[in-house]
VMD Tcl script that draws the C-alpha trace (Angstrom):
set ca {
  {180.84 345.62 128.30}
  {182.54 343.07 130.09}
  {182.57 342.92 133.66}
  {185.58 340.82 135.58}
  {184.87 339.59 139.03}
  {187.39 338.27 141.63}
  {187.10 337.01 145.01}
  {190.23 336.58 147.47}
  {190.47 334.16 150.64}
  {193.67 334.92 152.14}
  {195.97 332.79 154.12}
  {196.13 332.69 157.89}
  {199.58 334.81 158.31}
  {197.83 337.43 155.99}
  {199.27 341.50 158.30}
  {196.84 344.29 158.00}
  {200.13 345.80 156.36}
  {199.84 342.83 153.67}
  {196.67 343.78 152.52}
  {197.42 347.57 152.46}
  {200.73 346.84 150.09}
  {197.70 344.63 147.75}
  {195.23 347.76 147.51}
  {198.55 349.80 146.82}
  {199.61 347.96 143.98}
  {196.10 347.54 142.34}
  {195.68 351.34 143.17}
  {198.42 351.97 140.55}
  {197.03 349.53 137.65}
  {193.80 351.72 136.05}
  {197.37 354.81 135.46}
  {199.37 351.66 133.71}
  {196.43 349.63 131.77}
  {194.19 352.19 129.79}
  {191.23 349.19 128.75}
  {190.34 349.48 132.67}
  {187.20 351.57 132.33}
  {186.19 351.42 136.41}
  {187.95 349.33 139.06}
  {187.20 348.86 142.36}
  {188.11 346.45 145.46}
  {188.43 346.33 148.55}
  {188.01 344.16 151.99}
  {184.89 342.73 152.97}
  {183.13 344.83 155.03}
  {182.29 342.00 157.45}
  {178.57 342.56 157.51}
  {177.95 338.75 156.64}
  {180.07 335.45 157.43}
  {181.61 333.17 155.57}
  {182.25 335.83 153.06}
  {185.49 336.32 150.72}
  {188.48 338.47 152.22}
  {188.94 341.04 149.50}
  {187.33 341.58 145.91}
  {188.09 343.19 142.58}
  {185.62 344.59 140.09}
  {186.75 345.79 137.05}
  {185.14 346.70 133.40}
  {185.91 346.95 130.11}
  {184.74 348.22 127.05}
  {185.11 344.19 125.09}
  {186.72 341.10 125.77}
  {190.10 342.40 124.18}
  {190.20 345.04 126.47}
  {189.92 342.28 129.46}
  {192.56 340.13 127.58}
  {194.93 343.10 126.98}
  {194.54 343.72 131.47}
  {194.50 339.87 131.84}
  {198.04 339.77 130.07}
  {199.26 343.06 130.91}
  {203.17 342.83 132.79}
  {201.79 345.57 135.10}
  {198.84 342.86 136.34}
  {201.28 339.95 136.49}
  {203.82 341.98 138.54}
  {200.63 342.75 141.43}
  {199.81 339.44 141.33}
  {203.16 337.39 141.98}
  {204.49 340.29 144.19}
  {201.68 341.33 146.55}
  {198.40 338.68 146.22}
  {200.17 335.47 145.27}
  {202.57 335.40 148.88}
  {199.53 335.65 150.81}
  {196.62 334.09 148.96}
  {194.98 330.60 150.05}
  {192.21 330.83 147.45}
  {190.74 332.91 144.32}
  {187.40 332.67 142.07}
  {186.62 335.00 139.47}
  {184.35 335.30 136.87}
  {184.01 337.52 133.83}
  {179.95 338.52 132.71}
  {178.53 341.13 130.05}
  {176.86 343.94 130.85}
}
mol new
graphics top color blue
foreach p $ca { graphics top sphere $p radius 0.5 }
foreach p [lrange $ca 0 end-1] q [lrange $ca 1 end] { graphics top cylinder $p $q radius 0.2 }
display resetview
């Protein structure tokens, strides 16, 4: 398995309704991209400091199944629409299970 790993910082004019409208779209991607085998995120629960904003977890079965979400017009669309307008910086990393 292949687990993908991304961490969001987001910029300073980031609205609570901003954030909603990025969990909305990504809600809608594990109905559109069947390689997702379990997908979570969410906003840091603000239990430490200097911590990210907002993280994704997602798995898949093998690295074509990651490629085939990575490329997927349904991922691209989330991104440029709802994360992309508001993001100041991302990391991300991809790890087997």
């Amino acid at each position: 398995m292949i687990r993908h790993v991304v961490m969001l910082r987001w910029s300073e004019a980031v609205t609570a309704e901003d954030v909603e409208a990025v969990s909305t779209a990504l809600s809608g991607l594990p109905a559109q991209i069947g390689t997702l085998k379990n997908y979570s995120f969410g906003s840091d629960a603000g239990i430490s400091t200097d911590n990210w904003d907002f993280a994704i977890v997602a798995d898949f079965d093998d690295e074509a199944g990651y490629a085939h979400y990575r490329d997927h017009e349904a991922h691209h669309r989330a991104i440029a629409d709802h994360i992309k307008p508001i993001l100041a910086d991302r990391s991300a990393v991809q790890f087997r299970l």
